[in-house]
Residue frames as qw, qx, qy, qz and C-alpha x, y, z in Angstrom:
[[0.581, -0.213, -0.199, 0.760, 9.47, 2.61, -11.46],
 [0.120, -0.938, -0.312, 0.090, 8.41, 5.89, -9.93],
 [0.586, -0.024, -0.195, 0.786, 11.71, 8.20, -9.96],
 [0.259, -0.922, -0.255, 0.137, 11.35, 11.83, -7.90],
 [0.568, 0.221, -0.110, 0.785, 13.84, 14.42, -8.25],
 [0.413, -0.880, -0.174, 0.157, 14.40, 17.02, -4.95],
 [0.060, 0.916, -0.378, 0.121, 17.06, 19.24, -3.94],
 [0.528, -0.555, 0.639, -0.070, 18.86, 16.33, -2.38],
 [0.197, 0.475, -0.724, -0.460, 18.91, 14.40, -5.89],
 [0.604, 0.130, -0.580, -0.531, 17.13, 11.74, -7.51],
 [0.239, -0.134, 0.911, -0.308, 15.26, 8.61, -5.90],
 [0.419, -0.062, -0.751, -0.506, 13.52, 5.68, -7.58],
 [0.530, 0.004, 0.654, -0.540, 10.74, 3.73, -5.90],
 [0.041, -0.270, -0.881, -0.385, 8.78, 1.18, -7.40],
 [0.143, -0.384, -0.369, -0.834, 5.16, 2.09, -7.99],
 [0.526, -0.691, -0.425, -0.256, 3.59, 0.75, -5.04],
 [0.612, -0.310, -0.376, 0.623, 5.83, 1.83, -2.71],
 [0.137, 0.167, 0.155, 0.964, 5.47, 5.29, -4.16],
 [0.511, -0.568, -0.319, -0.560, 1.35, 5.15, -3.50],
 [0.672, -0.363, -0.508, 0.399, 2.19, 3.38, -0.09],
 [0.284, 0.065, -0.039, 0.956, 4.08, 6.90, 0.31],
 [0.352, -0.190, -0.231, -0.887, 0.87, 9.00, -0.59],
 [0.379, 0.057, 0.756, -0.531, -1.55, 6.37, 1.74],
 [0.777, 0.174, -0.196, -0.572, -3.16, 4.79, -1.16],
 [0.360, -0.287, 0.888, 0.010, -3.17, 0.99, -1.05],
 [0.663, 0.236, -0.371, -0.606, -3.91, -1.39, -3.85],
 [0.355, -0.189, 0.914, 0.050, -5.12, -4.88, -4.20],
 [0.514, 0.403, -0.584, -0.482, -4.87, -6.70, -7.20],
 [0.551, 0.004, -0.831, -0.079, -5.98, -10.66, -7.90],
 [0.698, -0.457, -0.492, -0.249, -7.44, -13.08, -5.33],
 [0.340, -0.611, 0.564, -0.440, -6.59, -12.16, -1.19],
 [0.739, 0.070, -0.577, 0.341, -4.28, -15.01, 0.55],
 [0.546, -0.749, -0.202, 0.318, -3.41, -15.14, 3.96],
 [0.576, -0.342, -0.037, 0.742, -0.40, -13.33, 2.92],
 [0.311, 0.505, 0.374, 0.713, -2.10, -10.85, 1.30],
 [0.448, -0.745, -0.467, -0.162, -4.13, -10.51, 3.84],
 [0.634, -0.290, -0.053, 0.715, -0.75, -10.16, 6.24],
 [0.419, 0.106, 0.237, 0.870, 0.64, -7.15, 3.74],
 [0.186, -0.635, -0.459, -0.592, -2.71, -5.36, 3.98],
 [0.504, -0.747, -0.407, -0.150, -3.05, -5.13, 7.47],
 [0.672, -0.064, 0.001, 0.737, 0.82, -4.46, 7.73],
 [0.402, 0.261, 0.243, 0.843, 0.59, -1.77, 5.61],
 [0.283, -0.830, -0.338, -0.341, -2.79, -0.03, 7.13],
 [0.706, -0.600, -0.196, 0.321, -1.04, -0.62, 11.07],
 [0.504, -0.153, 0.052, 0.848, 2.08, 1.57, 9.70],
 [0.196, 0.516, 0.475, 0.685, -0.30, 4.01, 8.02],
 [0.548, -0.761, -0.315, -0.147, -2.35, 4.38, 11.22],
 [0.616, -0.569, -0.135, 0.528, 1.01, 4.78, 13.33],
 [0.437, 0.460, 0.327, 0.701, 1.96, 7.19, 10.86],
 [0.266, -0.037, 0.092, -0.959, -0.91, 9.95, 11.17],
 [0.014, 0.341, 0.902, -0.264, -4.10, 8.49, 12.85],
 [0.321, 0.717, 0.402, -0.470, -6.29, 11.47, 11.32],
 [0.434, 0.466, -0.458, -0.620, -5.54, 11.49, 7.64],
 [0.869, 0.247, 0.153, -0.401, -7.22, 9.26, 5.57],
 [0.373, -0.242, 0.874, 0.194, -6.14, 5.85, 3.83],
 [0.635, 0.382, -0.185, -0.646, -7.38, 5.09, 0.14],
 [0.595, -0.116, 0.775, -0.176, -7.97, 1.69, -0.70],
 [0.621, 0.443, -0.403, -0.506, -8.42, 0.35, -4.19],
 [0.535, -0.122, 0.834, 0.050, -9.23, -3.55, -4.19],
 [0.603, 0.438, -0.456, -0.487, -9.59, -5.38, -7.46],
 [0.017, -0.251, 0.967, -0.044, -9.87, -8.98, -6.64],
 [0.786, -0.215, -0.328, -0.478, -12.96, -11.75, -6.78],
 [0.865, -0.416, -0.178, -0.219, -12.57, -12.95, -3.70],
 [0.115, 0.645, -0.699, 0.287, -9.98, -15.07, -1.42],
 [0.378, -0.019, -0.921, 0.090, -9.22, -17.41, 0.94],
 [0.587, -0.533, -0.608, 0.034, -11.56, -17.99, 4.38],
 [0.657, -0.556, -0.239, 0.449, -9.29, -17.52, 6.68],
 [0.276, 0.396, 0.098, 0.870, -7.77, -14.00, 4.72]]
């Protein structure tokens, strides 16, 4: 738990939602289709975001399914 404090008062976030915030994306353990799902989710909103700033990517995983 991530917790910011602004002029408009305090707000938690969990941690990845907080990098999600800042365009970093992690993955952790082996990729699934539904990881696979949450990854490309999360890029497609990044991209509709701002289409010229970068996206960071940290993957940590041996491998996955096929069809991921």
């Amino acid at each position: 738990m991530v917790i910011e404090t602004s002029s408009r008062g305090e707000r938690a976030y969990d941690i990845f939602s907080r990098l999600l915030k800042e365009r970093i994306i992690c993955i952790n353990g082996p990729i699934s289709d539904d990881t696979a799902h949450v990854v490309v989710a999360q890029l497609l909103f990044l991209e509709s975001e701002n289409p010229s700033k970068p996206i960071n990517m940290y993957l940590n995983s041996p491998g996955g399914a096929v069809t991921a």
